[in-house]
Backbone as ProteinMPNN parsed JSONL, in Angstrom:
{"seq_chain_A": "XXXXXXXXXXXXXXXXXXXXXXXXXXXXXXXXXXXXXXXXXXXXXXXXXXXXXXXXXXXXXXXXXXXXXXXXXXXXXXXXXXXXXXXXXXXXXXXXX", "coords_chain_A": {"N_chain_A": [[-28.678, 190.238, 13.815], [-25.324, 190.778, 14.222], [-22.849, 190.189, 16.954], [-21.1, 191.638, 18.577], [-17.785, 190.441, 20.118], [-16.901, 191.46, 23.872], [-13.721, 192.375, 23.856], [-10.436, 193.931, 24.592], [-10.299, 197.359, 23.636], [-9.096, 200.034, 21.738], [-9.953, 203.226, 22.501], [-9.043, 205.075, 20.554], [-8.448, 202.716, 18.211], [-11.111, 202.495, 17.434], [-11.739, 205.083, 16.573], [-10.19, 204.953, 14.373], [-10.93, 202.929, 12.931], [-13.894, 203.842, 12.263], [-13.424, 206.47, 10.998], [-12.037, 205.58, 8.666], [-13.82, 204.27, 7.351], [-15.583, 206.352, 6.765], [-13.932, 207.786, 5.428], [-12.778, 206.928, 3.422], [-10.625, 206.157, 3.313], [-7.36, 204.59, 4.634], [-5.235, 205.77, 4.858], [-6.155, 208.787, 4.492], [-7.543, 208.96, 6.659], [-5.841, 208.312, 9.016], [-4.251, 210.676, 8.82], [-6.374, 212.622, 9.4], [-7.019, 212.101, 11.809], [-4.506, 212.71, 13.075], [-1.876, 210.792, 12.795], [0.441, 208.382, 12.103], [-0.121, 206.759, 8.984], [1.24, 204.026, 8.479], [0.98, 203.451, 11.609], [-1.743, 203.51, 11.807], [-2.746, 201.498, 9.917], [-1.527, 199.221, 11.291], [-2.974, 199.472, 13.482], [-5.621, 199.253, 13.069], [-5.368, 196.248, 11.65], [-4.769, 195.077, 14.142], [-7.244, 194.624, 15.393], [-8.821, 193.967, 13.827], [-7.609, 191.199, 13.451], [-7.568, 190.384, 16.4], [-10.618, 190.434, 16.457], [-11.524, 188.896, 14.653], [-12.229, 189.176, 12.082], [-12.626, 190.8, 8.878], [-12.98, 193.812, 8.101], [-13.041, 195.618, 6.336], [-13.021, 195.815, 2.901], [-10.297, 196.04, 1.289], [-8.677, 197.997, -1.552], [-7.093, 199.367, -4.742], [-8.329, 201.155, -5.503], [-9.582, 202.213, -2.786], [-10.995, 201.345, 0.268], [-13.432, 199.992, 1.521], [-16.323, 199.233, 3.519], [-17.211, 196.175, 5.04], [-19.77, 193.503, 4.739], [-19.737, 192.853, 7.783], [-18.124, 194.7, 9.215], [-20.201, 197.085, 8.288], [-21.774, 196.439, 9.968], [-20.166, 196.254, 12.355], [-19.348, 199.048, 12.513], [-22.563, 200.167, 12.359], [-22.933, 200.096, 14.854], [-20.792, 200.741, 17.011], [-20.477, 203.51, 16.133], [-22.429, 205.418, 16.676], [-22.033, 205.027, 19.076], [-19.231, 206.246, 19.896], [-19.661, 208.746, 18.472], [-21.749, 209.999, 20.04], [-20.375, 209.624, 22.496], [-17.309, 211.136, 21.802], [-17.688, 213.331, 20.116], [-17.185, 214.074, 17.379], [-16.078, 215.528, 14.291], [-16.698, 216.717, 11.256], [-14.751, 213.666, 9.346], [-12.996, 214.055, 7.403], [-12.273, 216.594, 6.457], [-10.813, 217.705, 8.02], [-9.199, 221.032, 8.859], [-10.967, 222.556, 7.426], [-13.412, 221.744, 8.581], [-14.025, 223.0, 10.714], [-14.764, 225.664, 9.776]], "CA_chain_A": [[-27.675, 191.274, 14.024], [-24.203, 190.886, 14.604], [-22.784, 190.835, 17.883], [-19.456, 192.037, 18.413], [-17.403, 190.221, 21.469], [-16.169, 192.185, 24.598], [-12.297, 192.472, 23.985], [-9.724, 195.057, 24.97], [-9.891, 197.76, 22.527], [-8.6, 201.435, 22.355], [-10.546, 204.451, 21.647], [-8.429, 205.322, 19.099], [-8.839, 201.765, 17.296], [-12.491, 202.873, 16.807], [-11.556, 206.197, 15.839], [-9.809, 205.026, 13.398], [-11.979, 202.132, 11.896], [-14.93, 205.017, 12.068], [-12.875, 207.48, 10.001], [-11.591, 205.013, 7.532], [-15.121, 204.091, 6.693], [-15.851, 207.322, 6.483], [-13.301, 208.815, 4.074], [-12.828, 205.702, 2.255], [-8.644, 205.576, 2.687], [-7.045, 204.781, 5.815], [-4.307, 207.713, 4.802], [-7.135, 210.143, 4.864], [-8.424, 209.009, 7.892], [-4.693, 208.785, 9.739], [-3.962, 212.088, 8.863], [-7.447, 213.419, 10.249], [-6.489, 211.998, 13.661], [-2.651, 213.38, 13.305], [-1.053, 210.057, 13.557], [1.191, 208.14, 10.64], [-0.514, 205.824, 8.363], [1.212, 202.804, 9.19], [0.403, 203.222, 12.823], [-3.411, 203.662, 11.904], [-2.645, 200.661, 9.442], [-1.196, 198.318, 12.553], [-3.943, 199.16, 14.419], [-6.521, 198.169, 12.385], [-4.92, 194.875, 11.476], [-4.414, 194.083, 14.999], [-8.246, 195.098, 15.895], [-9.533, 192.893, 12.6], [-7.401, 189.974, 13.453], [-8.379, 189.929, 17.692], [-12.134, 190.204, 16.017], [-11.879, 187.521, 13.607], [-13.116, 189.516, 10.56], [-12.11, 191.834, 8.345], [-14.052, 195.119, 8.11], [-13.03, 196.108, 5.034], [-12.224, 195.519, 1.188], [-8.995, 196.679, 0.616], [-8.174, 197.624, -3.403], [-6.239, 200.296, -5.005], [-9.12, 202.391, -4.801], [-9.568, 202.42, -1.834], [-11.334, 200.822, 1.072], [-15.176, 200.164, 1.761], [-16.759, 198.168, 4.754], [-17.653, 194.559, 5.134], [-20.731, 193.116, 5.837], [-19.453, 192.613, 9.053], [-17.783, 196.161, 9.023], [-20.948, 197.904, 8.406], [-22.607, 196.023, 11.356], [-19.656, 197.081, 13.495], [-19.847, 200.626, 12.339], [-23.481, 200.794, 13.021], [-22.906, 199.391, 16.556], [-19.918, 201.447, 17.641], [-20.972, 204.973, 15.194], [-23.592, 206.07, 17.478], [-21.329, 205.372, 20.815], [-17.986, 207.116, 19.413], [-20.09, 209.839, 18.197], [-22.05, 210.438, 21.617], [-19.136, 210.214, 23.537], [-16.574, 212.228, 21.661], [-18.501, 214.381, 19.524], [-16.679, 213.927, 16.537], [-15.99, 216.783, 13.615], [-16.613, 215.606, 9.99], [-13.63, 213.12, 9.885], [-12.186, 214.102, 6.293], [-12.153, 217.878, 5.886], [-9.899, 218.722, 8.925], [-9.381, 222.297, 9.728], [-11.526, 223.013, 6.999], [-14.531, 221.702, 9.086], [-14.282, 224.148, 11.306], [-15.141, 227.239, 9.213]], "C_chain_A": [[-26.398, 190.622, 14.554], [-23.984, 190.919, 15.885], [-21.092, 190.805, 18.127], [-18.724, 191.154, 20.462], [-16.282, 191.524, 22.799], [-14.272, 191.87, 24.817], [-11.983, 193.847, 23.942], [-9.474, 195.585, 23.518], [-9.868, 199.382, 22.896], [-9.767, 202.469, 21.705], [-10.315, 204.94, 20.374], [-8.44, 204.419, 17.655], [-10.271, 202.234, 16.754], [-12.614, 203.719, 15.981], [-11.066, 205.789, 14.396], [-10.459, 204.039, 12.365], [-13.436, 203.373, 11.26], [-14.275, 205.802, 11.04], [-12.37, 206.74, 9.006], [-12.713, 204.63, 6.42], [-15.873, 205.309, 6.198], [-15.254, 208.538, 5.485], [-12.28, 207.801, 3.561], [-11.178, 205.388, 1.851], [-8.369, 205.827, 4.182], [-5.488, 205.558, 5.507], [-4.747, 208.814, 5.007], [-7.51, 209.808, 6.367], [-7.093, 208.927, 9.182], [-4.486, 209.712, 9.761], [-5.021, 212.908, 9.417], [-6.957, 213.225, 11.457], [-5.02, 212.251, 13.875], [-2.007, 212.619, 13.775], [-0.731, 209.289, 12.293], [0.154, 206.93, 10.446], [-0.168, 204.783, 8.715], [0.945, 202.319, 10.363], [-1.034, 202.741, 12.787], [-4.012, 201.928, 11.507], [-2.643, 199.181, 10.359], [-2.185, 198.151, 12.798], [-5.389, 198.592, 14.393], [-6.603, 196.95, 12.103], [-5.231, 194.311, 12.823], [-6.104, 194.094, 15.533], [-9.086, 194.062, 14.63], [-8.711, 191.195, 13.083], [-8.011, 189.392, 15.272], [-10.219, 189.802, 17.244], [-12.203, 188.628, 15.772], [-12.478, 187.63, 12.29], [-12.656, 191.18, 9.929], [-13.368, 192.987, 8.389], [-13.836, 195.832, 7.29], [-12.549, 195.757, 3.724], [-11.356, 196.276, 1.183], [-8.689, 196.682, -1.029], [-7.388, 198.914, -3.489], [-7.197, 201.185, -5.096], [-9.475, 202.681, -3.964], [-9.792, 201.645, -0.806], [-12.841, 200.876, 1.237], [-15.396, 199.102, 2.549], [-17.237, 197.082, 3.99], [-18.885, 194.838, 5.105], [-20.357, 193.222, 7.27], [-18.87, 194.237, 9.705], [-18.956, 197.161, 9.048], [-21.863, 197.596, 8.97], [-21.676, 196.31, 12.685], [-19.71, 198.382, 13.62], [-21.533, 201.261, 13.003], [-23.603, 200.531, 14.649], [-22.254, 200.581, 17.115], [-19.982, 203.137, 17.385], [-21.436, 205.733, 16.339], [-22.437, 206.007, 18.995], [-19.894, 205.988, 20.494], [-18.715, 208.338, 18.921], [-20.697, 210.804, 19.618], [-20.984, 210.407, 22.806], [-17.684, 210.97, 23.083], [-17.071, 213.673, 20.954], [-17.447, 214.78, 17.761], [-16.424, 214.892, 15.832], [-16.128, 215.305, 12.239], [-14.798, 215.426, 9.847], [-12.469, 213.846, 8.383], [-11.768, 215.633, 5.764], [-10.86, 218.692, 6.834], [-10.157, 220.227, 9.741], [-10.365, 223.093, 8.751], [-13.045, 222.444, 7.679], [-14.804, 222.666, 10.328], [-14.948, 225.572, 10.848], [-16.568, 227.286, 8.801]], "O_chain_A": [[-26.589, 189.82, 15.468], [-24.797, 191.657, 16.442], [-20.215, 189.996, 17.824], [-19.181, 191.367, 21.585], [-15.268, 192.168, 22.528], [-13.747, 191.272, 25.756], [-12.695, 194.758, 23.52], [-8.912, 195.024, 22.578], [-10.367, 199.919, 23.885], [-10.285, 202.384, 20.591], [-11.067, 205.159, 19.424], [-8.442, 204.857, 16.504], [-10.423, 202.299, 15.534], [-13.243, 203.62, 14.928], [-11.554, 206.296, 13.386], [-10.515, 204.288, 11.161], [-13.764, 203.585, 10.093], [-14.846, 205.654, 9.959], [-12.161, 207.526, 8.082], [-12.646, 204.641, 5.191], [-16.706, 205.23, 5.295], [-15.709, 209.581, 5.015], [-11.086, 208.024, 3.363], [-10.63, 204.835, 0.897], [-8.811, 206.748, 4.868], [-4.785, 205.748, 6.5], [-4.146, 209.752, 5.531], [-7.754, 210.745, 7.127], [-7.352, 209.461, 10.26], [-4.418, 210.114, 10.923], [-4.653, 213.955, 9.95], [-6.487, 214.142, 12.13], [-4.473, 211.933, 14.931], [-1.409, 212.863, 14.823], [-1.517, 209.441, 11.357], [-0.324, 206.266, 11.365], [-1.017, 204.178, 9.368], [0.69, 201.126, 10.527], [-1.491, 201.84, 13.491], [-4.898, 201.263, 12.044], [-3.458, 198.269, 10.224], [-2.723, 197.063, 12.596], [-6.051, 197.889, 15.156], [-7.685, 196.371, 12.205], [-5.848, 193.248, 12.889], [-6.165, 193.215, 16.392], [-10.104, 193.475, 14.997], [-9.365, 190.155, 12.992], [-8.661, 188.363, 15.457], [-10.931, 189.005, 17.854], [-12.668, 187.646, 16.352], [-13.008, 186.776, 11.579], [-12.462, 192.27, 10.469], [-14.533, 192.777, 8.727], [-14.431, 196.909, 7.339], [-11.392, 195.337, 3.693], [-11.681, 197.455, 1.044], [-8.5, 195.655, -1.681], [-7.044, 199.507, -2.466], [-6.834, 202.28, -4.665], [-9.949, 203.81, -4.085], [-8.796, 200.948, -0.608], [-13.398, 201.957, 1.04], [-14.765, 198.06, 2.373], [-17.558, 196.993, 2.805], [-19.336, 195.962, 5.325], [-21.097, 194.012, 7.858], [-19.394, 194.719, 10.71], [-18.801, 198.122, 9.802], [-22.919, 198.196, 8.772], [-22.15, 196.54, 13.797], [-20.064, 198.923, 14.667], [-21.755, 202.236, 13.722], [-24.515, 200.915, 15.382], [-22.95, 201.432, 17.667], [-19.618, 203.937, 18.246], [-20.769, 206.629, 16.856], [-22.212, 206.958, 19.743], [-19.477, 206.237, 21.626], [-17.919, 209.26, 19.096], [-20.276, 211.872, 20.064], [-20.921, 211.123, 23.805], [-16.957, 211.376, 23.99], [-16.796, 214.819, 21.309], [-17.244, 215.923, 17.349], [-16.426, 215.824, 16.636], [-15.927, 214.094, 12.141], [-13.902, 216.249, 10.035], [-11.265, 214.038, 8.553], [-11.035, 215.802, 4.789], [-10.223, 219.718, 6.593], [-10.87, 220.525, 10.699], [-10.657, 224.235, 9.106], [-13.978, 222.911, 7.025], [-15.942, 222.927, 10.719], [-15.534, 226.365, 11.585], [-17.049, 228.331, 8.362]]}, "name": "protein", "num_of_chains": 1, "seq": "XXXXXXXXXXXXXXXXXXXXXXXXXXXXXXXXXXXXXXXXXXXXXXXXXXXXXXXXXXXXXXXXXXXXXXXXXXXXXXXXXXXXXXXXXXXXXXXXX"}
């Protein structure tokens, strides 16, 4: 297993690696958390390069985890889920109804 090192990282960096993996475009997954794409974009970069590993394929279709990506996901999934309580990340205000 993977082990991920203890560096300074934001809630929101998670949030947003979690939701990118999860609705497979980090535009969909900025706009779920109501904050601009290139921000979400930054923050990922800067959260893949303090790692040392990318966590996702980038193509024009979209985005899909690493190896390494879908050993951080299952690591961090379960503790971003139990401590915010998440909503499905891609439907918005339509997950509410």
């Amino acid at each position: 297993m993977m082990t991920f090192p203890n560096f300074m990282h934001s809630t929101e960096q998670i949030e947003i690696i979690v939701r990118t993996a999860e609705c497979g475009s980090i535009a969909r997954a900025a706009s779920a958390l109501g904050i601009r794409t290139a921000d979400a974009r930054d923050l990922l970069k800067k959260f893949e390069d303090d790692l040392g590993h990318r966590l996702f394929v980038r193509s024009i279709f979209g985005m899909r985890a690493t190896k390494e990506g879908e050993a951080f996901l299952e690591y961090y999934n379960n503790r971003l889920r139990e401590g915010k309580g998440l909503d499905d990340p891609c439907l918005g205000d339509e997950a509410a109804e």
